[in-house]
C-alpha positions as CSV (number, residue, x, y, z in Angstrom):
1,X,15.7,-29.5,38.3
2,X,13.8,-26.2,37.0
3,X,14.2,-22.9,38.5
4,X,11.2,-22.8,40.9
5,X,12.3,-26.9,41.8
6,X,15.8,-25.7,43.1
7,X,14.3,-23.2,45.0
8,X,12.9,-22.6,49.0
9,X,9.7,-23.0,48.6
10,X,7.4,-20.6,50.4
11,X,4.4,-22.9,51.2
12,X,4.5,-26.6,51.5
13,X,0.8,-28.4,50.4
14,X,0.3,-32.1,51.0
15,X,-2.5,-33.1,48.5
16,X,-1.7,-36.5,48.1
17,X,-4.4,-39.3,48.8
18,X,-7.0,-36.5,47.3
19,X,-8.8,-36.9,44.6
20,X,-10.4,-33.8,42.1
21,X,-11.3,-30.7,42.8
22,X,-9.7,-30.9,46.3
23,X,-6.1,-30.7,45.3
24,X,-7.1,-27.5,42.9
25,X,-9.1,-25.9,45.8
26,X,-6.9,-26.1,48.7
27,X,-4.1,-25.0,45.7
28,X,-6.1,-21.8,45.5
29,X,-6.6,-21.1,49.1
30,X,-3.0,-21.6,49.8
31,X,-1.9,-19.9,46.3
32,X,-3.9,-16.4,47.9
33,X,-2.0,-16.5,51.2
34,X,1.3,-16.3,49.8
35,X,3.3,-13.1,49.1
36,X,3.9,-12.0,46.0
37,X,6.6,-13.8,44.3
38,X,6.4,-16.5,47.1
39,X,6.5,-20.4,46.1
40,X,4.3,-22.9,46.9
41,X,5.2,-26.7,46.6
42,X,2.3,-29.2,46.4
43,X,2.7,-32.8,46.5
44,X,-0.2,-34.5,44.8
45,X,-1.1,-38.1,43.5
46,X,-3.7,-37.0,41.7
47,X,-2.9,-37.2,38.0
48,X,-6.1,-35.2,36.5
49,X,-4.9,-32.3,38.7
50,X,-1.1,-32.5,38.8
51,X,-1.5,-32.5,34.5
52,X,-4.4,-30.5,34.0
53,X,-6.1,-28.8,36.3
54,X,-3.2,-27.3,38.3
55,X,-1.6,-26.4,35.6
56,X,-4.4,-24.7,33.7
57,X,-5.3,-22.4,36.5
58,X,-1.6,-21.4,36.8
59,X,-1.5,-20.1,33.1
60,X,-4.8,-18.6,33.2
61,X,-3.5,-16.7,36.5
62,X,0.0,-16.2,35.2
63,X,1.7,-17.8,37.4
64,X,5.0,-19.9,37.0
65,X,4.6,-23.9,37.0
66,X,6.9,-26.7,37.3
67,X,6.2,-30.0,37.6
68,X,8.3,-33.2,38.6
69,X,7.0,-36.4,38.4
70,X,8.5,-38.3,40.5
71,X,8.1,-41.9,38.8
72,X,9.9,-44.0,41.9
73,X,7.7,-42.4,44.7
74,X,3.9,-42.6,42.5
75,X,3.6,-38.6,43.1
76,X,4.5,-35.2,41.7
77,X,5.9,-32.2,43.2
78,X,3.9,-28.7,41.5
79,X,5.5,-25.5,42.4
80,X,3.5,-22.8,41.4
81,X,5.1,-18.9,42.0
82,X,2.8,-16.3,42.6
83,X,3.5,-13.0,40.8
């Protein structure tokens, strides 16, 4: 478990049974609500977003990312911090 994984998370999104752009879009959307330094988790199923998309927009931002793949369940759990 990372640092942003151990921690409360702000925001919980539910993205899974989405397909591209939808998890990326309602990422943003909820991304702009939060406060600054908040954490939003996002449970997604979508592997084009959870390994590229996502996580592209959160460098370009500056954001902190962490991914978990979570092999046994078929999804991933982002957390993305807002700075």
């Amino acid at each position: 478990m990372g640092e942003l994984s151990s921690s409360t998370p702000t925001e919980t999104l539910d993205v899974l049974g989405r397909v591209c752009p939808y998890p990326l879009v309602l990422a943003k959307k909820a991304v702009e609500k939060l406060p600054s330094g908040g954490v939003l988790k996002i449970l997604c199923d979508a592997p084009a977003s959870a390994e590229d998309s996502i996580p592209r927009y959160c460098e370009k931002q500056g954001f902190k990312f962490e991914s978990v793949k979570l092999e046994d369940k078929g999804y991933w759990e982002l957390y993305i911090q807002k700075s």
